[in-house]
C-alpha positions as CSV (number, residue, x, y, z in Angstrom):
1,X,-23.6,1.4,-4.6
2,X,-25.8,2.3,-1.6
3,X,-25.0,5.2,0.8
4,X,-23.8,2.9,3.7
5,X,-21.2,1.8,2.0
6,X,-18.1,1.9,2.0
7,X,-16.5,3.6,-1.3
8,X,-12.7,1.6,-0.2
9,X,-12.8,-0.3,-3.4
10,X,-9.1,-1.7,-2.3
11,X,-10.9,-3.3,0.7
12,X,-11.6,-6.8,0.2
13,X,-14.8,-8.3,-0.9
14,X,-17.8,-8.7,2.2
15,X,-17.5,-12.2,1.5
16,X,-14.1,-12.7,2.7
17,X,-12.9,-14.4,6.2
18,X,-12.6,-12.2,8.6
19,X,-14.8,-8.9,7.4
20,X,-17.4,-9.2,10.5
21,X,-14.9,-8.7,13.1
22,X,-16.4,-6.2,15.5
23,X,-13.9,-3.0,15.6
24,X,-12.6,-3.5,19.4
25,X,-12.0,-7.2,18.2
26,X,-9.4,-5.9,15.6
27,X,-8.0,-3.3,17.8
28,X,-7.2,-6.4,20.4
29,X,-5.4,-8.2,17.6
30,X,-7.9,-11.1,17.0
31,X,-8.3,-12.1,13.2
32,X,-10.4,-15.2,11.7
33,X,-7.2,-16.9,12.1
34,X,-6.9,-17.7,16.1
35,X,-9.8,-19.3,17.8
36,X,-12.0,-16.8,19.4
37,X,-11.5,-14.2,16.2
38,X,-13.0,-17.1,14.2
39,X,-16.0,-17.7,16.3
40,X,-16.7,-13.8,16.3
41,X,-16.8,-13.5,12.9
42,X,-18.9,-16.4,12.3
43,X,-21.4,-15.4,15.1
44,X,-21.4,-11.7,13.1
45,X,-22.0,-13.9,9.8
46,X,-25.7,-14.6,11.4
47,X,-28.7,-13.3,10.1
48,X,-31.4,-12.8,12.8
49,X,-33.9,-13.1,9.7
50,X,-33.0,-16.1,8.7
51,X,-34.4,-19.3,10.8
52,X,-31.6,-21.7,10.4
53,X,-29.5,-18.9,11.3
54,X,-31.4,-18.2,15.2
55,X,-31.1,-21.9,15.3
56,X,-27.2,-21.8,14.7
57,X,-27.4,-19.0,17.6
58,X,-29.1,-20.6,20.2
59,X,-26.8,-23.7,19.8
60,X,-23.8,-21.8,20.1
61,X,-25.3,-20.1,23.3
62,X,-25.8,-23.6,25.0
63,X,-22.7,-25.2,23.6
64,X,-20.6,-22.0,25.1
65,X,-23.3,-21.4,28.2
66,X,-23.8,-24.6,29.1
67,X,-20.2,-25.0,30.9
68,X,-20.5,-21.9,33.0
69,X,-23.9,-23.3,34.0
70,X,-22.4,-26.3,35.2
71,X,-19.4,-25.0,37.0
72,X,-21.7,-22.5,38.7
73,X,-24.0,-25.3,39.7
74,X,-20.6,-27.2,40.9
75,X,-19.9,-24.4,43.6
76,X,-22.9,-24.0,44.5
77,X,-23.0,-27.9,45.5
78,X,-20.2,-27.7,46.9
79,X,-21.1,-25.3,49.5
């Protein structure tokens, strides 16, 4: 076992759902059960190192970007 690890052995395995939660994510209540606790811990799933991975990231940037773009551009048009 390496030195940054944790030595919980009652805490479930890495590979479970939910294990990449960011701290302030848990303390709000999320879990990889609702919506947005899902997409966190997928997004901390991703491994910059890995190509398909950066790939995966960028299209979740757009997909969740692209909207705000949009509407921003919309108010602006309408002005």
């Amino acid at each position: 076992m390496r030195e940054d690890e944790d030595d919980d052995l009652d805490a479930p395995p890495i590979w479970f759902a939910g294990q990449h939660l960011p701290p302030d994510a848990r303390r709000m209540g999320l879990s990889h059960h609702v919506g947005e606790g899902a997409i966190l811990d997928f997004a901390g799933r991703l491994d910059s190192a890995k190509p398909v991975h950066r790939i995966t990231a960028w299209v979740l940037l757009l997909v969740f970007g692209l909207p705000v773009v949009l509407s921003v551009l919309r108010l602006v048009a309408a002005l």
